[in-house]
ZAFIFI-689173 format. One line per 2 residues: number of its first residue (from 1); their letters; for each residue x, y, z of N, C-alpha, C. Coordinates in pm, 1 decimal, always signed. Each point is the difference from the previous one (the first is absolute). Example, Ala and Ser with C-alpha at 12.3 -4.5 7.8 and 13.67 -1.06 7.14 Angstrom:
BEGIN
1 = as = +1319.0:-569.0:+780.0:-89.0:+119.0:+0.0:+90.0:+120.0:+0.0; -35.0:+105.0:-72.0:+82.0:+119.0:+6.0:-77.0:+109.0:+73.0 .
//
This chain:
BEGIN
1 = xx = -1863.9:-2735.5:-1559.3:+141.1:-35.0:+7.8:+88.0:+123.5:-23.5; -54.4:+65.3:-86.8:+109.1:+141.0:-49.7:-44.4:+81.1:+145.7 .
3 = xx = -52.9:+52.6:+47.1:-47.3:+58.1:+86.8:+80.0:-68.9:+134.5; +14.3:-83.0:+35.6:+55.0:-50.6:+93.1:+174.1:+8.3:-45.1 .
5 = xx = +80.6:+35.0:-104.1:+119.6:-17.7:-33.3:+30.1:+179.9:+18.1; -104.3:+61.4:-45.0:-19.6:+204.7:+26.6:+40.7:-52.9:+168.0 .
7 = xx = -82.1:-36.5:+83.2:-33.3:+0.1:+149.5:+146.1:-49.9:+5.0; +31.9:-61.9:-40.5:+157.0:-99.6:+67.5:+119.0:+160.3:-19.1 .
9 = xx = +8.8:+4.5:-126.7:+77.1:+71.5:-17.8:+1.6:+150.9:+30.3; -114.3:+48.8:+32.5:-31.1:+90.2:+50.5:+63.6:+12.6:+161.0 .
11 = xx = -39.2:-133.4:+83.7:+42.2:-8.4:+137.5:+137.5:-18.5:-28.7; +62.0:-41.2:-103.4:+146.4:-71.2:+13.4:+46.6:+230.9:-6.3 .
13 = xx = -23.4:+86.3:-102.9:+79.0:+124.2:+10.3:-57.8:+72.9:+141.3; -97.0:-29.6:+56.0:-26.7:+80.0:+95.5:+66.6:-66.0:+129.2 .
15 = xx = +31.4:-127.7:+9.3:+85.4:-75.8:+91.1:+130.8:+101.4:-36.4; +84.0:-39.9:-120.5:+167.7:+75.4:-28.3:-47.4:+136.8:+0.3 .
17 = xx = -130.1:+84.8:+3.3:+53.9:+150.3:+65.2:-19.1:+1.0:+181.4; -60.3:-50.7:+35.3:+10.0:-26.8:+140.7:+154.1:+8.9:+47.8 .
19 = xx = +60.6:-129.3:-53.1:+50.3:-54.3:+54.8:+181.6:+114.9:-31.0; -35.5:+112.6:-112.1:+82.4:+76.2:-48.9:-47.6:+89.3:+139.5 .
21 = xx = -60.7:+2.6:+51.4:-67.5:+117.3:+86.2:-34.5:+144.8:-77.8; -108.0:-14.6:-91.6:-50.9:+59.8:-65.1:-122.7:-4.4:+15.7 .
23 = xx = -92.3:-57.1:+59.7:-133.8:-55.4:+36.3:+16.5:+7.4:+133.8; -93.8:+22.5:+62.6:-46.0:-69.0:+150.2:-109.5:-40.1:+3.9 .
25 = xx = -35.4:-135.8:+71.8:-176.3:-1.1:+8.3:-24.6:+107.6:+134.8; -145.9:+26.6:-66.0:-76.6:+67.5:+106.4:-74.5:-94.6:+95.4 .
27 = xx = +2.3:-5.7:+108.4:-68.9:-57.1:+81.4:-121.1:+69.5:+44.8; -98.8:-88.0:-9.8:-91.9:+44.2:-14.0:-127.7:-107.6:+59.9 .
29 = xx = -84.9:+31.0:+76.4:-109.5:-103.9:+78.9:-114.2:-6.7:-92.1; -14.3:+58.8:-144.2:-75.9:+32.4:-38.0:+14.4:-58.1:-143.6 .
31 = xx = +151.4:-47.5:-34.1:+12.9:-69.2:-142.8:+62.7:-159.3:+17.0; -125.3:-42.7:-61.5:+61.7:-173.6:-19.2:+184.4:-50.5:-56.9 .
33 = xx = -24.6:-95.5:-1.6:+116.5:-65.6:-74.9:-25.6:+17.5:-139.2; -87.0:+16.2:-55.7:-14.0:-4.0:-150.5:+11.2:+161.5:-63.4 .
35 = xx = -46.1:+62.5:+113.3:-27.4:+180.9:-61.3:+121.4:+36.9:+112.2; +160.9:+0.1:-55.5:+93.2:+30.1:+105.4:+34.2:+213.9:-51.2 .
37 = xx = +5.1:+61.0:+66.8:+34.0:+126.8:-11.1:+137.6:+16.9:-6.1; +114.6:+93.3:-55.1:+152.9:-29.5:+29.5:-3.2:+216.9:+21.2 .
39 = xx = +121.2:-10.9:+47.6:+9.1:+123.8:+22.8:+149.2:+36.6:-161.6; +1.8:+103.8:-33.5:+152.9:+42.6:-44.1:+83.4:+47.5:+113.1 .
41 = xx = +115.4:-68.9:-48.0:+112.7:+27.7:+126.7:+155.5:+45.6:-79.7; +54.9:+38.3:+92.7:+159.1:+66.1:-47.7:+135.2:-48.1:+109.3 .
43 = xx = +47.9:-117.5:-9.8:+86.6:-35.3:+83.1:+69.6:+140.2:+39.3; +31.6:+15.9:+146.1:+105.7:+120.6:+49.3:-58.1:+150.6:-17.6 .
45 = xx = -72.9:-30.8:-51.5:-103.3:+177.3:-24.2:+53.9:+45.6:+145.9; -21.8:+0.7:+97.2:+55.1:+26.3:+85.8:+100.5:+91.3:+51.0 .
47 = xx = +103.8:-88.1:-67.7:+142.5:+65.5:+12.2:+0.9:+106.8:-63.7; -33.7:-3.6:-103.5:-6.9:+86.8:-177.7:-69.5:+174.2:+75.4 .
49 = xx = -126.5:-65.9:+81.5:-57.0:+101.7:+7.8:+100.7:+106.8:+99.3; +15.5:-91.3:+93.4:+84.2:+88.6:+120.1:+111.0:+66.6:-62.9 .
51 = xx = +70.7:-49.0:-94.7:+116.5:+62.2:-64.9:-36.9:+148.2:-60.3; -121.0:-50.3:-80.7:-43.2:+139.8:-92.0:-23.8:+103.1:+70.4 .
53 = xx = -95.8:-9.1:+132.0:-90.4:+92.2:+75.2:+173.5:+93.3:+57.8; +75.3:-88.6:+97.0:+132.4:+51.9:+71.7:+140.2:+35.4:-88.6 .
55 = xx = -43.2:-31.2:-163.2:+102.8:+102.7:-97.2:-109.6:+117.4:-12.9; -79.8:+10.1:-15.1:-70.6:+118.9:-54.8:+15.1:+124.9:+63.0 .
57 = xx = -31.6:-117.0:+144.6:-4.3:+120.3:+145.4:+144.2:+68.4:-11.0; +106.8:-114.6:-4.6:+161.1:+54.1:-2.6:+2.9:+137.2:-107.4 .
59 = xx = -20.9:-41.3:-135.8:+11.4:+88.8:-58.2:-58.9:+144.2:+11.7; -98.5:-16.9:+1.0:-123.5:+127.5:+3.8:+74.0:+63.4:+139.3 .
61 = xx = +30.0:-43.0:+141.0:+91.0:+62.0:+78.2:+93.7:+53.3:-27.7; +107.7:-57.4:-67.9:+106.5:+62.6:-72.8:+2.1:+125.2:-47.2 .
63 = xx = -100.3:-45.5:-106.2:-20.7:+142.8:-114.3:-47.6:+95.9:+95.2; -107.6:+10.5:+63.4:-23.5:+113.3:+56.9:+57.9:+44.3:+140.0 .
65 = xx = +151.5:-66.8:+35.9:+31.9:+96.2:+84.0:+121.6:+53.6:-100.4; +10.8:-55.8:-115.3:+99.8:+114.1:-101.5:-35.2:+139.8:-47.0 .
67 = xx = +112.5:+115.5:+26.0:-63.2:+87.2:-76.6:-68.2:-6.0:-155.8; -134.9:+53.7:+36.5:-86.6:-2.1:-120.5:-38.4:-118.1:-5.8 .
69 = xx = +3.5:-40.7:+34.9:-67.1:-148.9:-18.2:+38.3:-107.9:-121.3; +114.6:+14.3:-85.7:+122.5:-62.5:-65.7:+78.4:-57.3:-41.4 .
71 = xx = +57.3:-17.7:-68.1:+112.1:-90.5:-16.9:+19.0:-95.9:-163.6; +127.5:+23.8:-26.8:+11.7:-72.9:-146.9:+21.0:-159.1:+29.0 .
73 = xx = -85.3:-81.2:-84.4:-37.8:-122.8:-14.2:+146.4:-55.0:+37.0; +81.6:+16.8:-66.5:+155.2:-57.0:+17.8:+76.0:-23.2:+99.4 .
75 = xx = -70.9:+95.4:+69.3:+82.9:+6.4:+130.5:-98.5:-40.4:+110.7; -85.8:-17.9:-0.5:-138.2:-53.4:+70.4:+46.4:-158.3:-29.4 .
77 = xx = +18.7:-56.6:-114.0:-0.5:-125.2:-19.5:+185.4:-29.3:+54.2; +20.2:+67.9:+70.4:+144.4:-48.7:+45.5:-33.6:-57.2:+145.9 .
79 = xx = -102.2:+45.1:+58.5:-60.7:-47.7:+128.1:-63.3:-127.6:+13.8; +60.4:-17.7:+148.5:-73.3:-146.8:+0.1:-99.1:+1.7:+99.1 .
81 = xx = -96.1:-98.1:-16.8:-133.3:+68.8:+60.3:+43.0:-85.9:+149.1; -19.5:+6.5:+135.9:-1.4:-32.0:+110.0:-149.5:-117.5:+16.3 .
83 = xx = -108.4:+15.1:-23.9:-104.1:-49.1:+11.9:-63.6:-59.1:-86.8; +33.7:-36.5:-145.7:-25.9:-52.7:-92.9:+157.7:-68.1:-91.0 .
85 = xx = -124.3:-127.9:-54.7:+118.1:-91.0:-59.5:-21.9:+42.3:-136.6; -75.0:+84.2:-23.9:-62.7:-4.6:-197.5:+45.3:+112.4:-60.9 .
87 = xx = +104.0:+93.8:+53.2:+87.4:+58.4:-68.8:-75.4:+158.6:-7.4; +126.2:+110.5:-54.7:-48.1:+97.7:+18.9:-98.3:+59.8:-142.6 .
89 = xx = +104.5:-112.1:-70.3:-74.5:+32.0:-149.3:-151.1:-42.2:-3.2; -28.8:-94.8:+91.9:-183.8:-53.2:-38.7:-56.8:+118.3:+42.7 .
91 = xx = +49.8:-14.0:+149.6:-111.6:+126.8:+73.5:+5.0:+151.5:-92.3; +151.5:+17.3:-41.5:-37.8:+106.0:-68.2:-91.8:+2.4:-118.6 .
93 = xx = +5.3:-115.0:-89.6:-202.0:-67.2:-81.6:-94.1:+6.4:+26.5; +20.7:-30.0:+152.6:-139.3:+18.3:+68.6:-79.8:+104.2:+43.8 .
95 = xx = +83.8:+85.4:+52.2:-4.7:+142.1:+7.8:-64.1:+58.8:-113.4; +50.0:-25.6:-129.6:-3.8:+66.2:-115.8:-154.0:-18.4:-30.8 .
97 = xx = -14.0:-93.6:-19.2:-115.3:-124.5:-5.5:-121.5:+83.3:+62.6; +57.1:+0.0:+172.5:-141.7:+70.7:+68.8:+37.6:+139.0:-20.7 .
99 = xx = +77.3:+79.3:-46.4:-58.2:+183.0:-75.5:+61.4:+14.7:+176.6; +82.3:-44.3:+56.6:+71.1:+27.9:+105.0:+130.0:+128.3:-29.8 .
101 = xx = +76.7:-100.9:-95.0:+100.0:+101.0:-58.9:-40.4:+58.3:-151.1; +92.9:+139.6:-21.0:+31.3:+27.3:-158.8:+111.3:+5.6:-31.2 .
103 = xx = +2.6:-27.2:-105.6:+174.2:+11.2:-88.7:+18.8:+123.3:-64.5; +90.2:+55.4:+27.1:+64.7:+122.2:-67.2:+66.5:-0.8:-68.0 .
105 = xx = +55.8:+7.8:-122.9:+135.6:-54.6:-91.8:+87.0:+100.5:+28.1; +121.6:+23.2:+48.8:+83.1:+66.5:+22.9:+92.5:-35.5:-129.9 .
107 = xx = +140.2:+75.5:-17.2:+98.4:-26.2:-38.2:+93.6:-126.5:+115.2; -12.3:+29.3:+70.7:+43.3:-161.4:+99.0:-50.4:-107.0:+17.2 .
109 = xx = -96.1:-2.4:-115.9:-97.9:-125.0:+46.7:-174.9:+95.1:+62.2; -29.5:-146.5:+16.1:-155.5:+52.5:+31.9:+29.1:-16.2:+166.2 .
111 = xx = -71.9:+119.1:+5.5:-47.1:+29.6:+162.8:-155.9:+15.3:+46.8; +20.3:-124.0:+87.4:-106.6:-40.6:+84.0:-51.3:+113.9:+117.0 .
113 = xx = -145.4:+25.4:-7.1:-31.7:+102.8:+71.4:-131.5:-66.6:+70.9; -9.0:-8.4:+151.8:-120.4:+1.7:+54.8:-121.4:+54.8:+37.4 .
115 = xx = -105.5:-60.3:-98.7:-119.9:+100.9:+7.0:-56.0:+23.0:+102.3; -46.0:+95.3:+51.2:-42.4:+90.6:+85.8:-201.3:-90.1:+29.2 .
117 = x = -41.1:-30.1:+75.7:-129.9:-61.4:+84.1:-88.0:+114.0:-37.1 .
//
């Protein structure tokens, strides 16, 4: 009986992450109804991704057709990106993140510099 109330309630959270679209079943010719496989999923990953890949590209273009390859954070973040909805401040995280850019501390603020491949 306890075992069958685990099984209930077990199917009842894996039903509400499904149904959150957090789960997917795997389809599969090879797993019964009883042994079901689910995949992890990310509603809109999608979008998210295309945004990140076409700010990065924006930016990293930018910087390196500036002299020196350049520019203080402040005035970088006055731009609005053409190809991305997630702002100049993420990508500039992201950047940071992948050892893309370095920060320089100036007296004007920190200046963003693009590392060299």
């Amino acid at each position: 009986r306890e075992r069958r109330e685990r099984q209930k309630l077990r199917e009842e959270k894996i039903s509400m992450l499904v149904n959150a679209g957090l789960l997917s079943r795997q389809l599969s010719s090879t797993t019964t109804t009883a042994d079901e496989s689910f995949w992890f999923s990310i509603p809109n990953v999608g979008i998210l991704s295309k945004y990140l890949v076409k700010g990065r590209a924006e930016l990293e273009n930018f910087l390196g057709r500036r002299r020196y390859h350049e520019i203080l954070q402040k005035e970088l973040e006055k731009r609005k990106l053409k190809f991305s909805e997630l702002g100049v401040k993420f990508h500039v995280r992201d950047l940071l993140g992948r050892q893309k850019l370095t920060t320089v501390t100036t007296t004007c603020g920190p200046l963003l510099r693009l590392v060299k491949d």
